[in-house]
ZAFI-454161 format. One record per residue (C-alpha): residue number from 1; residue in three letters; y, z, x. Coordinates in nm, 3 decimals. Last residue first. Layout:
! ZAFI-454161
<rec><num>NUM</num><residuo>ALA</residuo><north>Y</north><up>Z</up><east>X</east></rec>
...
END
This chain:
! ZAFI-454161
<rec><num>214</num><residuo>UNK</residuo><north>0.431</north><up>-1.685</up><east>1.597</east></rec>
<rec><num>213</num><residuo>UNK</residuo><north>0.157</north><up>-1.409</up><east>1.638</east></rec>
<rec><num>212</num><residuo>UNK</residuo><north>-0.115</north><up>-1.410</up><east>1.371</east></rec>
<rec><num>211</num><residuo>UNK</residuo><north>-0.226</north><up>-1.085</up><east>1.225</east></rec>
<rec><num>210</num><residuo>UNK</residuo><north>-0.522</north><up>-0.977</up><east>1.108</east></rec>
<rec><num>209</num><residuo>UNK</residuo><north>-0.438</north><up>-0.567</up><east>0.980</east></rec>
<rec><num>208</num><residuo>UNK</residuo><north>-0.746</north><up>-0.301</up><east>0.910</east></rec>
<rec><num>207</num><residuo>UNK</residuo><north>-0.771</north><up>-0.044</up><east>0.719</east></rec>
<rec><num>206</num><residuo>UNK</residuo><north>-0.784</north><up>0.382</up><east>0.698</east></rec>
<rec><num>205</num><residuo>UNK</residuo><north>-0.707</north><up>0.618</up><east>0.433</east></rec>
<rec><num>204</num><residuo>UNK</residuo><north>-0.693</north><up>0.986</up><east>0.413</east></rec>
<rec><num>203</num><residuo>UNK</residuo><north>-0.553</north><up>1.096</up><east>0.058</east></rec>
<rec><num>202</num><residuo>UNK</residuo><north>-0.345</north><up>1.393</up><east>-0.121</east></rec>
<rec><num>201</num><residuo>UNK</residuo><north>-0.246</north><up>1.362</up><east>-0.480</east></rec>
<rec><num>200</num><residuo>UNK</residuo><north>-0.003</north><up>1.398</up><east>-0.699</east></rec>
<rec><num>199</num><residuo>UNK</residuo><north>0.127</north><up>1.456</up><east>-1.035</east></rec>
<rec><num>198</num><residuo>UNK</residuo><north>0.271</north><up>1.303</up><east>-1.387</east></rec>
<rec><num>197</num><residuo>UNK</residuo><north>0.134</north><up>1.127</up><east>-1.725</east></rec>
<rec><num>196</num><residuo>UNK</residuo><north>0.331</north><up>1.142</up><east>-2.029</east></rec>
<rec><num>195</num><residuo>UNK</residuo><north>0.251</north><up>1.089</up><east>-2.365</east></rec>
<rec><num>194</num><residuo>UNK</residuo><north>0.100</north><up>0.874</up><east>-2.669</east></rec>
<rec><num>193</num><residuo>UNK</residuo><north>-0.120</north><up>0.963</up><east>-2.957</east></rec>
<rec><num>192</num><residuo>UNK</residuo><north>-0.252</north><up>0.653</up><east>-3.184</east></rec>
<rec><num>191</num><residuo>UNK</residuo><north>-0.411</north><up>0.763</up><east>-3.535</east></rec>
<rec><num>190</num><residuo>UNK</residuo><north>-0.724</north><up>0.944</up><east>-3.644</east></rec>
<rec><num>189</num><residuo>UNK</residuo><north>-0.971</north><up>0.741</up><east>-3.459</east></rec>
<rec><num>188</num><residuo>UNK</residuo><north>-0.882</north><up>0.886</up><east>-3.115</east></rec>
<rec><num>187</num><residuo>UNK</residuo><north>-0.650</north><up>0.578</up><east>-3.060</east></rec>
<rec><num>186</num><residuo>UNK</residuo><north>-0.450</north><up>0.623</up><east>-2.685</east></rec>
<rec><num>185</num><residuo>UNK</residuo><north>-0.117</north><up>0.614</up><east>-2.514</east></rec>
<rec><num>184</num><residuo>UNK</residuo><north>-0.070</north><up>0.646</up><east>-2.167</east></rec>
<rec><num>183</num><residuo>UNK</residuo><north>0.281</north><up>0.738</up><east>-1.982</east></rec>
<rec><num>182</num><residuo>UNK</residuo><north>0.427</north><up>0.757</up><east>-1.587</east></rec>
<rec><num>181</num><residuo>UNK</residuo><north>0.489</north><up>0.959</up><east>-1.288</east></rec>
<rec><num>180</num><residuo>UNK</residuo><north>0.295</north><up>0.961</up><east>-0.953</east></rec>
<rec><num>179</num><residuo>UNK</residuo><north>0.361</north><up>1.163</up><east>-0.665</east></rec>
<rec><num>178</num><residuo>UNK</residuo><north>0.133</north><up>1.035</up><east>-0.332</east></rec>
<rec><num>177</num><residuo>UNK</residuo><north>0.092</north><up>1.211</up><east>-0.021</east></rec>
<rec><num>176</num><residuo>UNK</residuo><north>-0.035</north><up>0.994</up><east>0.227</east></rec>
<rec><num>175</num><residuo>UNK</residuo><north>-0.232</north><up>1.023</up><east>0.575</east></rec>
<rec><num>174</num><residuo>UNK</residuo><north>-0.330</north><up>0.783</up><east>0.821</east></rec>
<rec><num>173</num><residuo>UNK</residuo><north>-0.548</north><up>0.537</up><east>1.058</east></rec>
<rec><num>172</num><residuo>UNK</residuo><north>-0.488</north><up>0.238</up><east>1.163</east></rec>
<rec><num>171</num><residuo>UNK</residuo><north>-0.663</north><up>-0.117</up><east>1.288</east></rec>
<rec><num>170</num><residuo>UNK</residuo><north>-0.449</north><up>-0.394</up><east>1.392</east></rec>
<rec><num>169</num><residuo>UNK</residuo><north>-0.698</north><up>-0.730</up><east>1.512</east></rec>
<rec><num>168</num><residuo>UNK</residuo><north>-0.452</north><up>-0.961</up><east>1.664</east></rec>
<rec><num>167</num><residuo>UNK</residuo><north>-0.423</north><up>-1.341</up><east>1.703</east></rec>
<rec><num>166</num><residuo>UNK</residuo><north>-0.190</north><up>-1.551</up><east>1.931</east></rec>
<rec><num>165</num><residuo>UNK</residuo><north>-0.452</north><up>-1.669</up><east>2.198</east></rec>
<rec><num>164</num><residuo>UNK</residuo><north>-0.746</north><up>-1.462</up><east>2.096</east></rec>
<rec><num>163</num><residuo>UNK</residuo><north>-0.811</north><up>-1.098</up><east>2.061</east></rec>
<rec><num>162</num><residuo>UNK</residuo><north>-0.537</north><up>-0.889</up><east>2.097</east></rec>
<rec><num>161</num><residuo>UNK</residuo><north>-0.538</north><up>-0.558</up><east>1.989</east></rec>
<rec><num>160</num><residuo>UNK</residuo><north>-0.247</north><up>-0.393</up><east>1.784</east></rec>
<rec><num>159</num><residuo>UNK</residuo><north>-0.330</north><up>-0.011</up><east>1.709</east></rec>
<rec><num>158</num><residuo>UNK</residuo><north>-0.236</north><up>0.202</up><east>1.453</east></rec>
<rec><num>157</num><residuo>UNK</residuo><north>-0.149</north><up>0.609</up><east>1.387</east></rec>
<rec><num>156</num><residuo>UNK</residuo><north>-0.014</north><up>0.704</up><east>1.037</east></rec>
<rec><num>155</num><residuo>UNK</residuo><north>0.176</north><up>0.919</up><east>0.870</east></rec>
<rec><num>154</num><residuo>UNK</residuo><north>0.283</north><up>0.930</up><east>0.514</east></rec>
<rec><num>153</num><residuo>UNK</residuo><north>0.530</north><up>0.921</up><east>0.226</east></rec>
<rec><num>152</num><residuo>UNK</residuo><north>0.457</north><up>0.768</up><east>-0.100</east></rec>
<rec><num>151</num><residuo>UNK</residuo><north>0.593</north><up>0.697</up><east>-0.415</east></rec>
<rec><num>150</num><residuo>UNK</residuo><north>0.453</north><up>0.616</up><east>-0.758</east></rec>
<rec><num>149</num><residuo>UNK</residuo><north>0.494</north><up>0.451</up><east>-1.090</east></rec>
<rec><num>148</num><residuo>UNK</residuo><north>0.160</north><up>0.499</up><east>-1.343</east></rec>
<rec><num>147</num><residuo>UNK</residuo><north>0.096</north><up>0.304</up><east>-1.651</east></rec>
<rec><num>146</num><residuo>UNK</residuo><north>-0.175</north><up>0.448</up><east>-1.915</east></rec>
<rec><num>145</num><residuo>UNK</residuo><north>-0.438</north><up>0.319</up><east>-2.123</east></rec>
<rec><num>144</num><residuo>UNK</residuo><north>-0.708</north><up>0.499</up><east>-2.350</east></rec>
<rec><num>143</num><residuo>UNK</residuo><north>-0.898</north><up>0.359</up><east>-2.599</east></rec>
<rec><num>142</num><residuo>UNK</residuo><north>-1.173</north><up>0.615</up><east>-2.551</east></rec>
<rec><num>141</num><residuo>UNK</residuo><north>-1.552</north><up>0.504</up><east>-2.523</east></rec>
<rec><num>140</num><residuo>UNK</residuo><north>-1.489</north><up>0.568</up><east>-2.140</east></rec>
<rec><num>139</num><residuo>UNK</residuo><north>-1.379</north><up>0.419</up><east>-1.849</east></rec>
<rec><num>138</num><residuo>UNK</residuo><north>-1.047</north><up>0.478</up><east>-1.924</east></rec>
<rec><num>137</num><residuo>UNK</residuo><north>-0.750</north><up>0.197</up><east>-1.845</east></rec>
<rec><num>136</num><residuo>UNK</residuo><north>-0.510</north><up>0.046</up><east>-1.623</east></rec>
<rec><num>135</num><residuo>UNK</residuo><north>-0.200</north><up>0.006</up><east>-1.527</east></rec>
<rec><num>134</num><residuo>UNK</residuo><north>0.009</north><up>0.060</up><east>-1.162</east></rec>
<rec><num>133</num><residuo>UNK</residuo><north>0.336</north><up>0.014</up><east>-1.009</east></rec>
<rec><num>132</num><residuo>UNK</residuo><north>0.327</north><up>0.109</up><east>-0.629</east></rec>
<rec><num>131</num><residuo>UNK</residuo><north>0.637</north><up>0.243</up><east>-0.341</east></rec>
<rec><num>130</num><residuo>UNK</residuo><north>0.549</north><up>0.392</up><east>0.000</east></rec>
<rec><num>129</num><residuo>UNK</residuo><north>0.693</north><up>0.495</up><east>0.290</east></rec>
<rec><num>128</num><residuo>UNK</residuo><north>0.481</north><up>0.513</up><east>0.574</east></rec>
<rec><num>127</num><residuo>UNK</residuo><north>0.587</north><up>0.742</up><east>0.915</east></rec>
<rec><num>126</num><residuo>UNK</residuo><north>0.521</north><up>0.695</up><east>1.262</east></rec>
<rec><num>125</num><residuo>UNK</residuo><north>0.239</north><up>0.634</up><east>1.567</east></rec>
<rec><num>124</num><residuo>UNK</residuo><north>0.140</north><up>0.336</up><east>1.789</east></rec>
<rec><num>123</num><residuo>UNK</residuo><north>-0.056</north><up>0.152</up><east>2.029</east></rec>
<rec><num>122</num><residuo>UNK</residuo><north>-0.020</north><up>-0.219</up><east>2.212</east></rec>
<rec><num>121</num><residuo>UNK</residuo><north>-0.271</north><up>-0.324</up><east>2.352</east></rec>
<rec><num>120</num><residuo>UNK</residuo><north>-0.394</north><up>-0.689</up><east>2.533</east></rec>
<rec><num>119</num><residuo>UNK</residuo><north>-0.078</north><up>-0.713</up><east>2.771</east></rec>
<rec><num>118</num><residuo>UNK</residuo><north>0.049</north><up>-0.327</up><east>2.728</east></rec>
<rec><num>117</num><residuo>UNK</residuo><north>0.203</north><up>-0.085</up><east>2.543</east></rec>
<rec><num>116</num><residuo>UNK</residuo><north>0.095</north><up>0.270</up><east>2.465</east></rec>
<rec><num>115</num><residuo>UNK</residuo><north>0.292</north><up>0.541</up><east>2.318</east></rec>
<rec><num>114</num><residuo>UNK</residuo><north>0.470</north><up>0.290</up><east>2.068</east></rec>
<rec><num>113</num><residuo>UNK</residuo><north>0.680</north><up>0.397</up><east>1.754</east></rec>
<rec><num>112</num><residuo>UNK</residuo><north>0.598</north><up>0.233</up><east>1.442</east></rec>
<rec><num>111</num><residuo>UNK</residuo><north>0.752</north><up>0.206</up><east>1.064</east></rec>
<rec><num>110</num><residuo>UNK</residuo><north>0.558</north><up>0.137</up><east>0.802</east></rec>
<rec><num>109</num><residuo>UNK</residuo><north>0.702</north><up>0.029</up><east>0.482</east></rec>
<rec><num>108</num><residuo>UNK</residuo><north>0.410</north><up>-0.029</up><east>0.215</east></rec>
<rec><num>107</num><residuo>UNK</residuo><north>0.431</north><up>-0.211</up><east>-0.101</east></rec>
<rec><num>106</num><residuo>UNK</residuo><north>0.198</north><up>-0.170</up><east>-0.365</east></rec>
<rec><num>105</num><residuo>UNK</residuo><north>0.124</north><up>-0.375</up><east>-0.665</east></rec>
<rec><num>104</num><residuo>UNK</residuo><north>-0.124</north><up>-0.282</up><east>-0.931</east></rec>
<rec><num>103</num><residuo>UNK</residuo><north>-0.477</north><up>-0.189</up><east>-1.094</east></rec>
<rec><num>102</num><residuo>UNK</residuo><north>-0.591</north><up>0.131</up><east>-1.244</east></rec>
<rec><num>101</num><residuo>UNK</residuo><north>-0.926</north><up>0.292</up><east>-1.380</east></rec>
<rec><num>100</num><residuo>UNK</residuo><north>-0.896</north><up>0.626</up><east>-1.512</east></rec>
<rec><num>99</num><residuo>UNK</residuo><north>-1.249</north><up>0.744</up><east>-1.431</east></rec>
<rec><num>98</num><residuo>UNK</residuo><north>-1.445</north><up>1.021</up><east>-1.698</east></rec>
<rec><num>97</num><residuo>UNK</residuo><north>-1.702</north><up>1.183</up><east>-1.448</east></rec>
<rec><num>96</num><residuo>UNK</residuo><north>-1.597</north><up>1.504</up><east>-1.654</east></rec>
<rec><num>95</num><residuo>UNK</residuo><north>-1.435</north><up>1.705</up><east>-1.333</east></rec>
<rec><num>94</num><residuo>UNK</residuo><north>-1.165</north><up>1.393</up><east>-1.355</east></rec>
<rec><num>93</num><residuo>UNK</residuo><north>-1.220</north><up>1.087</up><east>-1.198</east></rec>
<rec><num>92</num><residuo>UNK</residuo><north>-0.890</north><up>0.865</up><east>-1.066</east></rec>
<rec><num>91</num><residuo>UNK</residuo><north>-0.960</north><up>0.535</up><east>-0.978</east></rec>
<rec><num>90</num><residuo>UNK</residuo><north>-0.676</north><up>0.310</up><east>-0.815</east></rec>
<rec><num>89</num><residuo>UNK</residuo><north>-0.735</north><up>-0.089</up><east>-0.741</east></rec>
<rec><num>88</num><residuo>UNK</residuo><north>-0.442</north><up>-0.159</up><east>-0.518</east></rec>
<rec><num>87</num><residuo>UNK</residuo><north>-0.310</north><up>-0.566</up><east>-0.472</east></rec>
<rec><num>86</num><residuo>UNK</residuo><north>-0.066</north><up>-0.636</up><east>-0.206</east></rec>
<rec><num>85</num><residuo>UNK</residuo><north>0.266</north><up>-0.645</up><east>0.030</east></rec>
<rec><num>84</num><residuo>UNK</residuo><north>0.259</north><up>-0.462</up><east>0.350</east></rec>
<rec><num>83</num><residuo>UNK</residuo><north>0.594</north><up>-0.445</up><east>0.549</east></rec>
<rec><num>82</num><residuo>UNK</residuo><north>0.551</north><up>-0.380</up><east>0.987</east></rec>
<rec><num>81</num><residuo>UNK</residuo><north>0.814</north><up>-0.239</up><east>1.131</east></rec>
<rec><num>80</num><residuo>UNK</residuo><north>0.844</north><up>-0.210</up><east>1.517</east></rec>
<rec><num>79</num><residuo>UNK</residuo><north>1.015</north><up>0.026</up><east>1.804</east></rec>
<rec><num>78</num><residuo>UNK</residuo><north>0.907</north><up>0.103</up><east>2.133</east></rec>
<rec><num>77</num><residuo>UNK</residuo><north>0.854</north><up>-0.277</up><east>2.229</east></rec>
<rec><num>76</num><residuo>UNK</residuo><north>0.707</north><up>-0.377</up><east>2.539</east></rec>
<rec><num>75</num><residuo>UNK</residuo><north>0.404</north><up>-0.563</up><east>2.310</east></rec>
<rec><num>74</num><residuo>UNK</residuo><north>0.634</north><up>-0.739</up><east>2.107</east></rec>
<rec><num>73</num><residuo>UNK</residuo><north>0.788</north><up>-1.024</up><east>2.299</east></rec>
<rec><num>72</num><residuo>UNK</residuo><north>0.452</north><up>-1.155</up><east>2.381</east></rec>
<rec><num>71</num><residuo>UNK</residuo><north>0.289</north><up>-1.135</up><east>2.031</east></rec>
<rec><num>70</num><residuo>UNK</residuo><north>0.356</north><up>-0.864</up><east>1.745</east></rec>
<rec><num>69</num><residuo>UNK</residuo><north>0.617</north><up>-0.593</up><east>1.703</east></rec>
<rec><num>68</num><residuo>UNK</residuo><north>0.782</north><up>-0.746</up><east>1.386</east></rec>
<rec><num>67</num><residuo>UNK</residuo><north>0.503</north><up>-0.694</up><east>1.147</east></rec>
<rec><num>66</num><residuo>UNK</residuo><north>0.446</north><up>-0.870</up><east>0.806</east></rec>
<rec><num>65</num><residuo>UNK</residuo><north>0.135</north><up>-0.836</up><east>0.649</east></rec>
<rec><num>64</num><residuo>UNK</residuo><north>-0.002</north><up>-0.999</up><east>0.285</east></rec>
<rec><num>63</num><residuo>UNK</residuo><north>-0.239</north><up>-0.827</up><east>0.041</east></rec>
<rec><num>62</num><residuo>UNK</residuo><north>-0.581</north><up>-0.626</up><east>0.007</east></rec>
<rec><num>61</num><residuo>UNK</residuo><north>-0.651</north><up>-0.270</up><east>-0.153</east></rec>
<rec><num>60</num><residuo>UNK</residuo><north>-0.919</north><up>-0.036</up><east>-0.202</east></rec>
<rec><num>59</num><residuo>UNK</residuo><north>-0.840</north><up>0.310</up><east>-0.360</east></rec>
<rec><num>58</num><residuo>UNK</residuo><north>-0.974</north><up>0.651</up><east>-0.430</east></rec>
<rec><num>57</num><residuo>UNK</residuo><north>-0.874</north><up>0.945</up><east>-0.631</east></rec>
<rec><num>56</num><residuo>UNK</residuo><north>-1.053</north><up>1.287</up><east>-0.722</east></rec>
<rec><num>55</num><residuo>UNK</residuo><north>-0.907</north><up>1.420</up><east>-0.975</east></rec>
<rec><num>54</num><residuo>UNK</residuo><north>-0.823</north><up>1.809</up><east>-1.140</east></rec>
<rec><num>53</num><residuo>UNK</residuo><north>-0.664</north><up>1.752</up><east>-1.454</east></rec>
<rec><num>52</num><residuo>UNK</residuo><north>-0.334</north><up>2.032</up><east>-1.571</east></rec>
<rec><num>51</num><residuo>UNK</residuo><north>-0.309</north><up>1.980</up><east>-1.972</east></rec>
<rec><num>50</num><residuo>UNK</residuo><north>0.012</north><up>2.003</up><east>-2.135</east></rec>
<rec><num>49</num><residuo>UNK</residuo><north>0.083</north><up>2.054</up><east>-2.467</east></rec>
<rec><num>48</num><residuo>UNK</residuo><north>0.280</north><up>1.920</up><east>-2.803</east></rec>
<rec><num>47</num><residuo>UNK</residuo><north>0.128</north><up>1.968</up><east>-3.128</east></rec>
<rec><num>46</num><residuo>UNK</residuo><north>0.376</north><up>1.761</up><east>-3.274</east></rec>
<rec><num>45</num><residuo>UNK</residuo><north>0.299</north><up>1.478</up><east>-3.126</east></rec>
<rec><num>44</num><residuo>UNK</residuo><north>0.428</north><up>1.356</up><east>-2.747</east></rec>
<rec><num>43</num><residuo>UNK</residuo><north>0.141</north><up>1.488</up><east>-2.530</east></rec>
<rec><num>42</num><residuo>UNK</residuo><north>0.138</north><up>1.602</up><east>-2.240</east></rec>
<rec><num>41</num><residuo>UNK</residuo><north>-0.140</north><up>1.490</up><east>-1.927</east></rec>
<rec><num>40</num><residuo>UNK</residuo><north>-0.064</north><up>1.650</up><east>-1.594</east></rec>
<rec><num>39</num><residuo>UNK</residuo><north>-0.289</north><up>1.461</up><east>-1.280</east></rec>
<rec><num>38</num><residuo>UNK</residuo><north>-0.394</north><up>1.714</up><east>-0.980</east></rec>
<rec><num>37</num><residuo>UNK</residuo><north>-0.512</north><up>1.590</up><east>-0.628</east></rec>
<rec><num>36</num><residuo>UNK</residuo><north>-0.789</north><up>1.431</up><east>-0.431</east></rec>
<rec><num>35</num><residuo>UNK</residuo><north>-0.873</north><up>1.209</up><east>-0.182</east></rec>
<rec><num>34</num><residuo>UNK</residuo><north>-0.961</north><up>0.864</up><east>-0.099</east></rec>
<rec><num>33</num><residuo>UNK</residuo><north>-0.923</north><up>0.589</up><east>0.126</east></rec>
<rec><num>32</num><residuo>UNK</residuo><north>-0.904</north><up>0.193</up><east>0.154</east></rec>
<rec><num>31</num><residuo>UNK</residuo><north>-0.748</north><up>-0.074</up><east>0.340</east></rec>
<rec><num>30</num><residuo>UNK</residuo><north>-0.751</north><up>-0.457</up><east>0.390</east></rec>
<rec><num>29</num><residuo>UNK</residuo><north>-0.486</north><up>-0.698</up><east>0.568</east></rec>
<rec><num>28</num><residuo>UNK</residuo><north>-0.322</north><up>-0.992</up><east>0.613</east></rec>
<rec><num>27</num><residuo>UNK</residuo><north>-0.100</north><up>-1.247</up><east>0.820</east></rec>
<rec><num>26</num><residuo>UNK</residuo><north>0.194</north><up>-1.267</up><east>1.000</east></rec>
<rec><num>25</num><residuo>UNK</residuo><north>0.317</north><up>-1.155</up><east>1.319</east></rec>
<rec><num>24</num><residuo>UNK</residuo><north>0.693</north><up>-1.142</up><east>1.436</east></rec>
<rec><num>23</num><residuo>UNK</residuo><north>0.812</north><up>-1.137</up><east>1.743</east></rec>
<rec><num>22</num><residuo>UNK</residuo><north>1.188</north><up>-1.052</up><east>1.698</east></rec>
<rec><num>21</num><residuo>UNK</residuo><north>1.305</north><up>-1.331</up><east>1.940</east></rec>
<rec><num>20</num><residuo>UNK</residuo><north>1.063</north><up>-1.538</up><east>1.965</east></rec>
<rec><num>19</num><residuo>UNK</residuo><north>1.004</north><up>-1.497</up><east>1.646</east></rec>
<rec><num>18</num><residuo>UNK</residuo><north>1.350</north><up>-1.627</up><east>1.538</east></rec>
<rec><num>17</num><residuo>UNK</residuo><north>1.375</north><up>-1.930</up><east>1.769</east></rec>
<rec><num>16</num><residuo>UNK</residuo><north>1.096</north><up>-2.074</up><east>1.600</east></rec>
<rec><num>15</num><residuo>UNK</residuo><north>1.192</north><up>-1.954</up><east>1.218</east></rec>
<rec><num>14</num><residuo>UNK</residuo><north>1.564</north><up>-2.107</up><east>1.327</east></rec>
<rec><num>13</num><residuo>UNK</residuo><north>1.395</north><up>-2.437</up><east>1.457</east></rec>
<rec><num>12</num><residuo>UNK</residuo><north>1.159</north><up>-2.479</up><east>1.181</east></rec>
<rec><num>11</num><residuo>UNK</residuo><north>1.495</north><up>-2.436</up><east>0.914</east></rec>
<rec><num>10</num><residuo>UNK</residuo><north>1.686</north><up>-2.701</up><east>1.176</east></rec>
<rec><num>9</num><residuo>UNK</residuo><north>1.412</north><up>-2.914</up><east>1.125</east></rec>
<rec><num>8</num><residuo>UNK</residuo><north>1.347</north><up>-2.938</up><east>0.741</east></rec>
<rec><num>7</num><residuo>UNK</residuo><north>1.750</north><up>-2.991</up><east>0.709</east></rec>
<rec><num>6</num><residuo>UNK</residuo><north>1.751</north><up>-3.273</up><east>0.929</east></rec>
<rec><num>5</num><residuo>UNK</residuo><north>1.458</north><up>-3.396</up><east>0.787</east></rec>
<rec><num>4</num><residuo>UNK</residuo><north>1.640</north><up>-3.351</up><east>0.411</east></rec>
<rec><num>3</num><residuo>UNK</residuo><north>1.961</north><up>-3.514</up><east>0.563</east></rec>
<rec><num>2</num><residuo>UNK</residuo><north>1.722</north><up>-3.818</up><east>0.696</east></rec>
<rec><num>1</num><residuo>UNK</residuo><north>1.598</north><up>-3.881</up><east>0.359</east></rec>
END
């Protein structure tokens, strides 16, 4: 029993000591955005083609924040990272209102470079890069699925504003260019067609990070 306090305390002791020294925030964050871009659908049967789509995508997504530039020790910092883990919904609406709904995990690598630092603010600029695996379906009498992989690179500008004691309110503001890559398959009544779904797209997004200084 007293090896497994031991143990319990040293691990609090090396987390304390830890963000102190890198001072790291925790906690979550929302974002959304939209934009637009161009989805190619081929098809795998023998009467292989390719059809260029026109979309216009949006997302909303929630999840889990870790930044390392948060908190007493973080606001004279030039440098931070700051690693977003969460849920993305994805629609993507082609020029015939027909919506290829998709759900998945994205995780974001944003790394920051401070203009501004001070007590209360602490403001930023730098690149995103981003990775997200995706499914979903049509919104449409079809039965139509697909799974998308994609990568992301960005910019974005942020801000880290203290609030309370040890808690910040982390708005931003960016840009992402998005290729995706993946399959669908589908049952048109006359037998199941399957494929391959590739592209981009180009979005403006915006969100909001709560984070908790430790």
């Amino acid at each position: 029993m007293k090896t497994h306090v031991r143990i319990i305390v040293s691990v609090l002791a090396i987390l304390t000591m830890s963000s102190t020294a890198y001072a790291l925030g925790l906690g979550g964050y929302f974002d959304l955005g939209g934009g637009s871009g161009t989805i190619t659908e081929s098809y795998d049967s023998y009467f292989y083609y390719e059809d260029d789509i026109d979309v216009d995508a949006s997302h909303f997504g929630i999840g889990f924040t870790l930044d390392t530039a948060v908190g007493a020790n973080g606001v004279d910092k030039f440098f931070g990272y700051q690693l977003r883990v969460g849920y993305e919904g994805l629609d993507l609406e082609d020029n015939e209102d027909q919506t290829l709904e998709l759900t998945g995990l994205i995780i974001d690598n944003n790394f920051q470079f401070a203009f501004i630092k001070g007590p209360t603010l602490r403001v930023w600029a730098g690149p995103q890069v981003r990775v997200g695996f995706y499914s979903g379906e049509l919104d449409s009498d079809q039965d139509y699925e697909a799974t998308l992989a994609n990568f992301g690179v960005g910019l974005l500008i942020g801000a880290q504003i203290k609030v309370g004691n040890n808690f910040y309110i982390c708005p931003n503001l960016g840009y992402r260019y998005s290729a995706y890559a993946g399959d669908w398959e589908a049952d048109y009544g006359f037998g199941e067609e399957t494929g391959d779904l590739e592209g981009d797209t180009n979005t403006i997004f915006t969100g909001v990070d709560f984070l908790f200084a430790l």
